[in-house]
Structure formats: C-alpha cells, structure tokens
C-alpha positions in Angstrom: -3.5 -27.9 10.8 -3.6 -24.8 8.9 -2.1 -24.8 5.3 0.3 -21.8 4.5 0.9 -21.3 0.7 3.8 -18.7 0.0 4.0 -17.7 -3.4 7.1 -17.8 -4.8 8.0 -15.9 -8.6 11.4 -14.6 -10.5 13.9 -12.3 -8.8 11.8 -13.1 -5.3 13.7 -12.4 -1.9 14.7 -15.4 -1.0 14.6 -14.6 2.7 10.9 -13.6 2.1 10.6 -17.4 0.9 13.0 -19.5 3.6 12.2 -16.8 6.6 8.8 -18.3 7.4 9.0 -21.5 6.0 11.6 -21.7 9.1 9.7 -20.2 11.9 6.2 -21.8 11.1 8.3 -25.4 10.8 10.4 -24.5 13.9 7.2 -23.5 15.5 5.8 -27.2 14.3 8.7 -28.2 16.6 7.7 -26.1 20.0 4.5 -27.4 19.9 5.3 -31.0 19.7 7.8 -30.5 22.5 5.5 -28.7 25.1 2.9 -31.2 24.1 2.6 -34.5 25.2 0.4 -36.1 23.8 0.0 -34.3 20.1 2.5 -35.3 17.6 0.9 -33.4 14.5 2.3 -30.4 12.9 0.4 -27.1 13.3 1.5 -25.3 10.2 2.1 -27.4 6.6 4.2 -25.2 4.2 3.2 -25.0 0.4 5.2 -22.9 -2.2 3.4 -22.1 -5.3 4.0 -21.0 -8.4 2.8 -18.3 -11.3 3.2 -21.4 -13.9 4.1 -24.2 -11.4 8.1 -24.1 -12.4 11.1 -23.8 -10.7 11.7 -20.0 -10.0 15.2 -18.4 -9.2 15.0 -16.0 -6.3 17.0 -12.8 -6.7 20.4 -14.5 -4.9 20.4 -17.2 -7.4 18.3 -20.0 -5.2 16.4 -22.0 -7.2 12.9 -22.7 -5.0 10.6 -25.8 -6.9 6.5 -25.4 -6.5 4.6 -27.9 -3.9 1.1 -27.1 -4.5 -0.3 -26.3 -7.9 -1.6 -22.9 -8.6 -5.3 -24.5 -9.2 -5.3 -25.7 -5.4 -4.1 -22.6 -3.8 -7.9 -22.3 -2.5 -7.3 -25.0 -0.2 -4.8 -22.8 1.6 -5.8 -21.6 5.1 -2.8 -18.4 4.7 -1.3 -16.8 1.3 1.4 -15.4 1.7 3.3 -12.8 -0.8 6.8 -11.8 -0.3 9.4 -9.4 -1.5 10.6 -8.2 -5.0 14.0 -7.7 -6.0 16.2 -7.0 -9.2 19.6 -6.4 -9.2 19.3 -5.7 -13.5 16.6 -2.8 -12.4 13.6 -4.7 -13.9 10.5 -2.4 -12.5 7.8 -3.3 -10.6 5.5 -3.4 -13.5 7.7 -6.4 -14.5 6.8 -8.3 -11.3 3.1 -7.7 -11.6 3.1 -9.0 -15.1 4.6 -11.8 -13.9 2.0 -12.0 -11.3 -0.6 -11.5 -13.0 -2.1 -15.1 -13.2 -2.7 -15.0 -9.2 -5.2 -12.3 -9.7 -8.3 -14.0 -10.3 -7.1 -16.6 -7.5 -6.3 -13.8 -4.9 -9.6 -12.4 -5.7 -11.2 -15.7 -5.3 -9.5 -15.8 -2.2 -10.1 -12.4 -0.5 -14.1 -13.3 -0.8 -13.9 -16.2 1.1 -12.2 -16.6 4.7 -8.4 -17.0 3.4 -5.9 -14.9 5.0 -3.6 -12.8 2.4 -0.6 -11.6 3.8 2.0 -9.6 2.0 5.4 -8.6 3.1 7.7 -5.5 1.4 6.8 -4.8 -2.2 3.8 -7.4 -1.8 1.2 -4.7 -1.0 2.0 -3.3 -4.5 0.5 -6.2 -5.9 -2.7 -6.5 -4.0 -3.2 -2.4 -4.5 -2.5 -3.2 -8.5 -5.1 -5.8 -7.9 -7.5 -3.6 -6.6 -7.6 -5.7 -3.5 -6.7 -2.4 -1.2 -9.1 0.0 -2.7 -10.3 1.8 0.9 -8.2 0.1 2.7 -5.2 0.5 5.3 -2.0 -0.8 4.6 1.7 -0.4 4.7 5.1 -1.0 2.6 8.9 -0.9 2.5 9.2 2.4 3.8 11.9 3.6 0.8 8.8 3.0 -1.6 6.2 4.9 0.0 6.3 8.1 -1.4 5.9 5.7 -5.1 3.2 3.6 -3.9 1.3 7.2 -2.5 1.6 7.9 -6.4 0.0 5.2 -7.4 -2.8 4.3 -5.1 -4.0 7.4 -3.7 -7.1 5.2 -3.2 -5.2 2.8 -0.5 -4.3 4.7 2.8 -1.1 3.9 3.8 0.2 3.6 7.0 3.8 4.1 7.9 3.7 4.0 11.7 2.7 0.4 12.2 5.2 -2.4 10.9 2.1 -5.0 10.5 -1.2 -3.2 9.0 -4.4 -5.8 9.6 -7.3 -5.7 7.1 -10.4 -8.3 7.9 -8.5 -10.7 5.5 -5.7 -8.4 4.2 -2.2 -8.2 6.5 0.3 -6.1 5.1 3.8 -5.4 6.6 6.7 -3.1 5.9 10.0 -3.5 5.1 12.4 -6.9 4.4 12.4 -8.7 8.2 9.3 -7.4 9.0 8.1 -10.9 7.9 9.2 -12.0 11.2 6.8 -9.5 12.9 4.0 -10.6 10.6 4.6 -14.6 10.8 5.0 -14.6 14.9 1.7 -12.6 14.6 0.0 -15.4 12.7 1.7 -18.1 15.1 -0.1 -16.3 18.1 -3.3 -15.8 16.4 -3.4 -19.6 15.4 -1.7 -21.4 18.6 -1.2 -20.0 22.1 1.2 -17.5 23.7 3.7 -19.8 25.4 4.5 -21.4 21.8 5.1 -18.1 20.5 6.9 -16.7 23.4 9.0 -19.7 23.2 9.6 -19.1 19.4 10.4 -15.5 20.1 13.3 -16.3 22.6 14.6 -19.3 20.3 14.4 -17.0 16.7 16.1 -14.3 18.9 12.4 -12.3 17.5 12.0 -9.2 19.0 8.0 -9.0 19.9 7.9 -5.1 20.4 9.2 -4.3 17.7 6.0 -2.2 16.1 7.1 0.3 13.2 9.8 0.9 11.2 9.8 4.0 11.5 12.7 4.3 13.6 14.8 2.5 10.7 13.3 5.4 7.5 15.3 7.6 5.8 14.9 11.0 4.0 17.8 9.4 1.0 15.3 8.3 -1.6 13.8 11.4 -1.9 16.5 13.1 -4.3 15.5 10.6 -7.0 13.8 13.2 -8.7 14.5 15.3 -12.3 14.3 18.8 -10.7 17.8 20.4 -10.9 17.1 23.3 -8.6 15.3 21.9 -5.7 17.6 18.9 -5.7 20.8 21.7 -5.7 17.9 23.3 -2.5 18.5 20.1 -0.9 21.5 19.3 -1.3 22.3 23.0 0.5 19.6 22.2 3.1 21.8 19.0 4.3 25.0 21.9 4.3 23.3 24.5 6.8 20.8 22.5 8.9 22.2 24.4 11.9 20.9 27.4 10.8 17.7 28.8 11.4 16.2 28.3 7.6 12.7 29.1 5.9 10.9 28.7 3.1 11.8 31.9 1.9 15.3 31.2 2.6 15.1 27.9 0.5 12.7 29.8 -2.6 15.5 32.9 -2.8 18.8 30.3 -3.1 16.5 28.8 -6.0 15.9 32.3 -7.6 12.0 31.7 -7.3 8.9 33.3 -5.7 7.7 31.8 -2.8 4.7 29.7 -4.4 6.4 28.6 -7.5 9.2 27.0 -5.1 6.6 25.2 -3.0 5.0 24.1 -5.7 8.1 22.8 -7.5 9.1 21.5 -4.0 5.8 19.5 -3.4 5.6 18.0 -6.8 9.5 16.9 -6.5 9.5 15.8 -3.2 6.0 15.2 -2.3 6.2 16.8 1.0 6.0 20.3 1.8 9.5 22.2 2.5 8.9 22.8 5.8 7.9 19.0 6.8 11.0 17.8 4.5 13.6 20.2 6.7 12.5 18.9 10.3 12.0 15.0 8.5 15.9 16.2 7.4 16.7 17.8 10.7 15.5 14.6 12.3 17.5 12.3 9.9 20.8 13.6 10.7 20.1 13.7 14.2 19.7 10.1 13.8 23.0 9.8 12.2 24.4 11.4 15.3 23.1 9.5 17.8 24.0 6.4 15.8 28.1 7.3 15.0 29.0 9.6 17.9 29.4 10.2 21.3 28.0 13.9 21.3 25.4 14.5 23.9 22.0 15.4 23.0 22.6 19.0 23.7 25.1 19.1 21.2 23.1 17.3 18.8 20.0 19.5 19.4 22.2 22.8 18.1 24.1 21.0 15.7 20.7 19.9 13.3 19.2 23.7 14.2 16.8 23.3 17.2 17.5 26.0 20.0 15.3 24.1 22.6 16.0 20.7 23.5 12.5 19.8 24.7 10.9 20.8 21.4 13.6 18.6 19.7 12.9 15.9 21.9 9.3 15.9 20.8 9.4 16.2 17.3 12.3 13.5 17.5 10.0 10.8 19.4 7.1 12.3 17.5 8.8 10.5 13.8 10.7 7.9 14.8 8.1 6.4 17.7 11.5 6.6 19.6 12.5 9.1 22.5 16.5 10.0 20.9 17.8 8.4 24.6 16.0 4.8 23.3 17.1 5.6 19.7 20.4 5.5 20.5 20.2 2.0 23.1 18.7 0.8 19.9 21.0 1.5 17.1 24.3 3.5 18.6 27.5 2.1 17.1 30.0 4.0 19.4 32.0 2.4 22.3 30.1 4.8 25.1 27.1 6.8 24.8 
C-alpha cells in the first residue's frame, strides 16, 4: 500500500484537497472489486499540516490534519495543491506559510519520495530551490510571473503533467485529475485505471492546456501606451498590422517600442499579435457558427492553410478539433 500525504494550508483549493482523496479512495474500490481475493486498500490518504491545525480552504471547508508533519517521511507520494485568495493575499503569503515544509520537502526529494504539485504548487518547490535546472509547468495565467521569478526553472507550457526523477508538476486547477490517474497507472495496472477513467468521466488524452490559455492576463501591466497599443491591436486584428504600425500609434521609434513592448508584455510584438490573432479565433470557433474561412479573414490571415498551422501549432489543436472540443453553438 502506498501512503499519499497531501498537504493541506490556509486559503488551499479545496478541490486540490477532496479531488484526489476521491479518485485514489475510489480507485481503493476498483481494485477490491476486480480482485478476488485481495481485500486491502492500494492507496491510504494522509492530510498534513504546516502546524498540524485545522486549516480553512479558500471556500470556507475546514480540512483537520491526519498525519503529523514530523512523519511526513513515511509517505510513499507528497502531494501540493492549489493557492487561492479571494482578499488578494500574494503568493509570498502562501510560501511563508509554507515555509516549515521546506527542510521536509528537501529531506524528501533526496530520498525516493514522489513530490507532486498541482497549480500554484510548483511555485513553492521553485521558491524552495527544488526546481533549480529542471522542467516543469504551472497554471498557465501565471506563467509569464513564474518566468520572472525562476528564470533558472524551464518551464513547460505544452505538457499538462511535467515529470522530474522525483518531481511531477502539473498545470492548471483539474489537471490534478491528469496527474493523480498518472500515479494510479504507474502504481497499479491499466484495467484499474481504465476502469477509473470511465467511472470519474476522466478524460485520459487530455495532454496540455494549452488549448484552454488565454492572451487576458497580459494587460496587467503599468505601461499606459502599450496597454492603449493593445487594446487597438484587439480593434483591427483584421488588418494587415506591423511593428511599425503598432511603434507609430504609440508615437515611438521602432526599438524603444519593442523594448517597452517586451518588458510590458514579455513577449515580442510580433509573437503577442498572432498569440492574439489566435485568441480571438478561439473565441470564434467557440460562440459562432462562422466557418473557418470567415474566421481566417476576420482575425487577419489571407491564407487559410497558414492559419491552420499556426492555429494547431499553439493550441496542440487543429481549429476543426478545437471547436468539437469547446463550441457552444447549436451547429457547427
């Protein structure tokens, strides 16, 4: 039986908490029904906490510790789950009160226990130091702040689970599910975890999240004129547009605007137009009917294969399978 120890703290998701703990005990039920002779469980659920108190997720559930900080070695699996604050406490808040696990985690990442973090997690273990030259991934509306932050860590934004030796990070919210039916197959066998799959209504292939990013976040920055730039980039995308279109409705040169645009934005202007180009095509295909030769001319592409390349090429999605996946009109 392997020992799963999540670690619960203030203003945690509460899904991030309850989400495994269901599939890994659910999963404790598959196997005892396809087996017939084994009655154990295959999982056993901890919580743990910074000061082993009660802790009050961010929805108000109160979650109590099972397993005291100073036995968290014994656990086979750590898991670390997602921040949230509804009073806009930062993220330095939540690592301070993290901060106790460090010398634990470190403890733990020497030896053969398996940390696994989902959403804001990984910005613990890079504040840790645990991620120093490694891969890993995050919720996909904080990347651009964890690149800030730990230019040391490569992130990945393609993959929806990133896999260390020891380390497992994943990206956004539910991607917990991707990372927990992961662990189930690496620890039992398929037919469990297919079986879990159909029952949790789990979808196996899902593999990034990229399809689900947007380009919204990126105008929380404190410089007026290339936020009015994009702001007037979102008005004419079906135009053919440059750089030096963008830097002369600023009223700058050409490098000053980049530069300006690239410290705001932290993207170049040209990648942040076809990232926008791409985002309202997305939109599109979501809310209307319009077929993709109308979208195509509509976010400023004039050929509809080079559209259909770049699309697929950013979301890991052809635009036909993007809109199976997430179109909210009657017919499409």
């Amino acid at each position: 039986m392997k020992t799963v120890a999540i670690i619960i703290f203030d203003h945690c998701m509460a899904s991030s908490i309850t989400g495994p703990m269901d599939l890994f005990n659910i999963c404790n039920s598959v196997h005892r029904y396809y087996s017939a002779t084994d009655t154990f469980n295959l999982f056993n659920v901890e919580l743990v906490s910074v000061s082993d108190q009660d802790v009050i997720s961010s929805s108000g559930l109160t979650f109590s510790p099972t397993l005291a900080l100073s036995s968290l070695h014994r656990a086979d699996i750590i898991l670390i789950g997602g921040y949230h604050d509804d009073k806009d406490l930062s993220l330095k808040h939540h690592h301070t009160q993290l901060s106790q696990f460090i010398p634990v985690l470190k403890e733990a990442f020497t030896s053969d226990t398996l940390i696994c973090t989902f959403c804001t997690g990984s910005f613990f273990l890079a504040q840790a130091g645990l991620l120093d030259g490694m891969k890993c991934t995050t919720s996909w509306w904080l990347s651009d702040i964890f690149k800030q932050r730990f230019p040391q860590v490569d992130l990945i934004m393609d993959q929806l689970v990133v896999k260390n030796d020891n380390i497992w990070t994943t990206g956004a919210t539910t991607a917990y599910t991707t990372l927990c039916m992961e662990l189930i197959e690496r620890y039992t066998n398929h037919q469990i975890t297919a079986q879990l799959s159909r029952i949790m209504l789990v979808d196996q292939n899902r593999s990034s999240q990229l399809p689900y990013m947007s380009l919204q976040h990126t105008l929380r920055h404190k410089d007026k004129e290339i936020a009015d730039c994009q702001h007037w980039l979102t008005r004419h995308l079906n135009r053919p547009l440059s750089v030096e279109d963008m830097a002369n409705y600023c009223g700058l040169s050409i490098r000053t605007f980049i530069r300006r645009f690239k410290s705001a934005v932290k993207v170049t202007p040209a990648s942040y137009l076809q990232r926008l180009r791409i985002d309202k095509a997305k939109q599109l295909l979501e809310n209307t009917n319009q077929s993709l030769e109308q979208i195509t001319t509509q976010v400023g592409y004039d050929d509809i294969s080079a559209f259909r390349r770049a699309f697929t090429k950013q979301v890991s999605l052809s635009p036909q399978a993007y809109r199976r996946s997430f179109s909210t009109a009657e017919y499409f």
